[in-house]
MARNU-29134 format. One record per residue (C-alpha): residue in three letters; x, y negated, z negated. Coordinates in steps of 0.02 Angstrom, whole numbers, plus 32768, in hexadecimal, padded with zeros to 4 digits. Layout:
residues N
alaXYZ
...
***
This chain:
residues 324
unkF3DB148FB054
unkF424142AAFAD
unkF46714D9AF82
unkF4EA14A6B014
unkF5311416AFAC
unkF5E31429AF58
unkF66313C2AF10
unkF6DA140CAF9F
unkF65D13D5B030
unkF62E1336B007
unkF6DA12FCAFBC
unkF737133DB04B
unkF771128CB084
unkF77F1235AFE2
unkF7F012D9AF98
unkF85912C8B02B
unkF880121AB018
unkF8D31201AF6B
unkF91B126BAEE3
unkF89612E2AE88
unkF87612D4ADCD
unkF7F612FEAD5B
unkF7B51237AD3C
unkF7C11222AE08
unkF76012B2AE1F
unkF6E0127DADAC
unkF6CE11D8AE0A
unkF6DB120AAEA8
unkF63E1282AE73
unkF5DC1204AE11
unkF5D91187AEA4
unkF5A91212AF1D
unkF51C124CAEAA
unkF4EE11A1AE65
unkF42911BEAEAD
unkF43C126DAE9F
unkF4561306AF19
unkF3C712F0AF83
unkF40F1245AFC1
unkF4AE1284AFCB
unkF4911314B037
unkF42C12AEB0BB
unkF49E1219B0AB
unkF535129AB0CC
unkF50D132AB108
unkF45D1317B189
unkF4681251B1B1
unkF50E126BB227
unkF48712E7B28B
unkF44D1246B2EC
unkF4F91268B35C
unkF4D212F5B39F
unkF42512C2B3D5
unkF3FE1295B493
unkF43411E0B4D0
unkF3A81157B514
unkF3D91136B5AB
unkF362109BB5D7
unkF36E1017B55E
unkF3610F9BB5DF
unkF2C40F48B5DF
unkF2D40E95B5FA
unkF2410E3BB598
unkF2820E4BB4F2
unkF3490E81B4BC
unkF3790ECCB421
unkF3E90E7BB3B9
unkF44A0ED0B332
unkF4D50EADB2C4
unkF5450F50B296
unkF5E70F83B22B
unkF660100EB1F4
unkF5E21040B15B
unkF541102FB1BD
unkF543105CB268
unkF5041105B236
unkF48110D7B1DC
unkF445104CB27F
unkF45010F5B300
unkF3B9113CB297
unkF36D1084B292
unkF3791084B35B
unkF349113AB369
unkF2A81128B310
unkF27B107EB35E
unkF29810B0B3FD
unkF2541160B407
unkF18F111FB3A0
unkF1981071B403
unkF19B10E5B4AF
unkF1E7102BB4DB
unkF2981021B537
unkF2C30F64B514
unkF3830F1DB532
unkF3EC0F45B4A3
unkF4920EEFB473
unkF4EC0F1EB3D7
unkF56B0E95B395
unkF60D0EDAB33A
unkF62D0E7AB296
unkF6DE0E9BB2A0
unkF6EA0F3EB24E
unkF6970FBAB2CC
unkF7171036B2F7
unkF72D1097B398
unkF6F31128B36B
unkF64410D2B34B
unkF65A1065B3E2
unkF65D1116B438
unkF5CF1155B3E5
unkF55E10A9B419
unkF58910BDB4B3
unkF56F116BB4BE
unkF4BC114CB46B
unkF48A10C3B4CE
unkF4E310C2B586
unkF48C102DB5AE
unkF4B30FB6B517
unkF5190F1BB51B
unkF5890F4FB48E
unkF5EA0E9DB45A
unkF6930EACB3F6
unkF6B10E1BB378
unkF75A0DE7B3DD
unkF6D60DD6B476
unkF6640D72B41B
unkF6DE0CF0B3CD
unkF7250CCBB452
unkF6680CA3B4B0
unkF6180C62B410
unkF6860BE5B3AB
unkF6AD0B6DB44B
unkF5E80B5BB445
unkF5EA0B3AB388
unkF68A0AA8B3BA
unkF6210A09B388
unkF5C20A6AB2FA
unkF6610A72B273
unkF5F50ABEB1D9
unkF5B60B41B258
unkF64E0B73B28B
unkF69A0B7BB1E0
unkF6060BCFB1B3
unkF6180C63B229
unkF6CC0C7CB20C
unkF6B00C99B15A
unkF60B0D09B167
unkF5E90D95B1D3
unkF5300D9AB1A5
unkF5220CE9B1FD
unkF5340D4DB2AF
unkF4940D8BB299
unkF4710CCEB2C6
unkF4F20C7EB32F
unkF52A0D15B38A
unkF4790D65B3A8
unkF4360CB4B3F5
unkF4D10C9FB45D
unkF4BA0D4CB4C5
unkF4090D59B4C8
unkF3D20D5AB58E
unkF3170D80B567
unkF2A20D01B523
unkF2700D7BB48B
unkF2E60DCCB417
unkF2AA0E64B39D
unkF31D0E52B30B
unkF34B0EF5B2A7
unkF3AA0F0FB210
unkF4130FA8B221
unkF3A60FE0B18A
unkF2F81003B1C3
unkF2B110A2B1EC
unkF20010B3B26F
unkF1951153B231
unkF113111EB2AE
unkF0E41089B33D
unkF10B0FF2B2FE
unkF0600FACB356
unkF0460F07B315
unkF0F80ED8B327
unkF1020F13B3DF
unkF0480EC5B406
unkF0A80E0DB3BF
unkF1370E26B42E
unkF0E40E4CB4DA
unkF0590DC5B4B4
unkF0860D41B52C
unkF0250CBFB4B3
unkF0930CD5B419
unkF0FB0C2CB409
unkF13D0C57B36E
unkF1C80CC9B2F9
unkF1980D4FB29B
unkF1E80DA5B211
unkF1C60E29B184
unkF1A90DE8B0CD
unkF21D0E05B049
unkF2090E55AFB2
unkF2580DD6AF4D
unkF2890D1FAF5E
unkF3280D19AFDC
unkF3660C70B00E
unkF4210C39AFE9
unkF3DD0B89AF8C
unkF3B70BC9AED4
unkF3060BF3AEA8
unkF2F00B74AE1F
unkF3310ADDAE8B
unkF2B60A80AED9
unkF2940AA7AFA7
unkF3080A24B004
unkF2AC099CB03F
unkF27609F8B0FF
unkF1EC0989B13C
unkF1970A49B175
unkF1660AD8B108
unkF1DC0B76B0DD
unkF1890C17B0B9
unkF1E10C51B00F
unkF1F00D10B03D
unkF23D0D1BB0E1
unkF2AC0D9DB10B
unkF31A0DADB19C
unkF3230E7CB1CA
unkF2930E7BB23E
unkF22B0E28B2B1
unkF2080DBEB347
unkF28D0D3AB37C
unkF2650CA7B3FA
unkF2FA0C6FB469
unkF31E0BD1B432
unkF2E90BC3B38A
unkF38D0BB4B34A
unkF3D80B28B387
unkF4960B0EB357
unkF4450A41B31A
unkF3D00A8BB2A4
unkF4500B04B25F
unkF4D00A7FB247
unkF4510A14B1FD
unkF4110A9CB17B
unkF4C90AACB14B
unkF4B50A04B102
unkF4300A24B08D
unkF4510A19AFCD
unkF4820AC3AF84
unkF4700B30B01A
unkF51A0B87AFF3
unkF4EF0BC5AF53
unkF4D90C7AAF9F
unkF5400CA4B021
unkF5050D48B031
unkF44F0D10B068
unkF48B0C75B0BB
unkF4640CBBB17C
unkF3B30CE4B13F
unkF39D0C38B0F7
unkF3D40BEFB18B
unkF3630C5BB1FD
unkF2C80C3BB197
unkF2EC0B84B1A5
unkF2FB0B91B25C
unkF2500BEEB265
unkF1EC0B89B1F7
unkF2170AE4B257
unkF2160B38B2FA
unkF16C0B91B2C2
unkF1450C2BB26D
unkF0CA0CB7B223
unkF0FB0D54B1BE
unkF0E40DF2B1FD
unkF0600E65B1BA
unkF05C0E9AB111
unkF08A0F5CB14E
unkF13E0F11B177
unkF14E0EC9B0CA
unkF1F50EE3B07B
unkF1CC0F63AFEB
unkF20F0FBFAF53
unkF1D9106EAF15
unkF18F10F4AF8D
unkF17010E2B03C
unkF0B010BDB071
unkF0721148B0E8
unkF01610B9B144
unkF0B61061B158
unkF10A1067B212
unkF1BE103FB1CE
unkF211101BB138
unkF2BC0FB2B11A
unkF3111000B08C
unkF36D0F53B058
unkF3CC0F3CAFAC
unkF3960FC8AF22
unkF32B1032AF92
unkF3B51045AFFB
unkF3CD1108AFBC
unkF3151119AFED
unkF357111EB096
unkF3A711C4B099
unkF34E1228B013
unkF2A111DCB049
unkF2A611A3B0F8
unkF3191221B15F
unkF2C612A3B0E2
unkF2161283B134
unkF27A1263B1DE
unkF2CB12FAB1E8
unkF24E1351B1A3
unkF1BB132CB223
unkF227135FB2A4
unkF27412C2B2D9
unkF32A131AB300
unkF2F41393B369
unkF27D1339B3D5
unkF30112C1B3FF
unkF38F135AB41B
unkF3191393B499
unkF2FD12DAB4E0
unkF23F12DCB4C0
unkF2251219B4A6
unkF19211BEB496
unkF131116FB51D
***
């Protein structure tokens, strides 16, 4: 199937949208080929497949919601992560899919299309329900305006209605049943968050500076792409009171997962079993999912739709055969 590669197919777009020359060619090529032509033909050419697979009608079940933030370049990419959660769970919990502000229509109508059932929330929506809550928290609601990443934690606390939230990074592919994550999540005993470890450190104060003074323990490896979520372990005080601490801007791209670990350590937490750990390198065939995060994203297409699509996955779900 690489054999179906050319400069013609894959460029189509790109060639369409400026002036051709040699140098722009070469580029344009380069990027596409970067990780080479397996991951480029099922990033392009077999990962758009997903659309034409059958819709799940029931994602409705009330005693956990789904909470995921999506975009213009990933919402492609979180249809497979839904797909393959939904059809090895066999489980139909709520689902509502928050719009960072670039989502366009024609993805809206895909969602929708995908998952009938879905609260599907548009950023203009969630402004205007989310910032008069944030009114008395003034580094909060800085904080959000400035970072889309932080509606992962305002925004997904604000319109959960169940009392347990399964967070999932639009990233993560299930190759089988995620059991010990769905055994945490309907055991009615489990007072706690729960979250995958990271492969490397991932908090917005620098390594080498000491921990802020917390008066309670943070874990140094959280990561914030997958796991159990308590309803009201983020409270907008704590948030506006982590805001405070001493260097906690330093990295504004990890500043929502700092935030969230610091909510889950003082509200109470354990990390999820090793066989959720963030990795690098291959996939472990023991493994239940993987979340292809930073440089393994590539790993994604040419490894994880590969053994997707390969299995069978597409054509079970054309023929709506889900799990049980």
């Amino acid at each position: 199937m690489d054999r179906m590669l050319t400069p013609a197919r894959l460029l189509g777009d790109e060639l369409a949208a400026f002036p051709l020359t040699p140098g722009r060619l070469m580029y344009l090529l380069k990027t596409k080929f970067q990780d080479g032509p397996r991951v480029a033909y099922y990033r392009d050419f077999v990962r758009p497949a997903i659309l034409h697979t059958a819709p799940f009608e029931h994602t409705d079940d009330p005693h956990c919601e789904i909470h995921v933030l999506t975009s213009a370049d990933d919402w492609l990419n979180l249809l497979w992560a839904l797909k393959t959660f939904y059809h090895w769970s066999g489980c139909r919990f709520a689902l509502c899919i928050h719009d960072d502000g670039t989502l366009p229509e024609k993805a809206c109508k895909h969602l929708r299309t995908a998952f009938p059932a879905a609260r599907l929330i548009s950023r203009a929506a969630a402004d205007a329900r989310v910032e008069p809550l944030l009114a008395d928290y003034p580094r909060s609601r800085s904080l959000r305006a400035e970072n889309r990443f932080t509606l992962k934690l305002f925004d997904f606390h604000a319109y959960l209605e169940a009392d347990r939230m399964l967070l999932l990074d639009s990233d993560i592919l299930f190759f089988a049943r995620p059991a010990a994550l769905l055994a945490l999540i309907a055991d009615p005993g489990c007072r706690h968050n729960s979250l995958n470890q990271d492969w490397r450190y991932g908090y917005s104060f620098a390594s080498e500076d000491a921990q802020p003074p917390l008066g309670f323990s943070l874990p140094p490896l959280i990561n914030y792409g997958l796991g159990l979520i308590h309803r009201g372990s983020a409270p907008l005080a704590w948030i506006e009171e982590f805001l405070a601490l001493p260097n906690i801007f330093k990295n504004q791209y990890v500043i929502e997962q700092t935030l969230a670990a610091l909510c889950s350590a003082r509200f109470g937490f354990r990390m999820l079993p090793a066989e959720y750990d963030v990795r690098m390198g291959a996939r472990r065939p023991e493994t239940p999912s993987r979340h292809y995060c930073g440089p393994a994203r590539h790993l994604m297409y040419g490894e994880g739709l590969r053994e997707l699509v390969r299995g069978g996955f597409l054509e079970v779900l054309r023929r709506g055969h889900f799990a049980a």
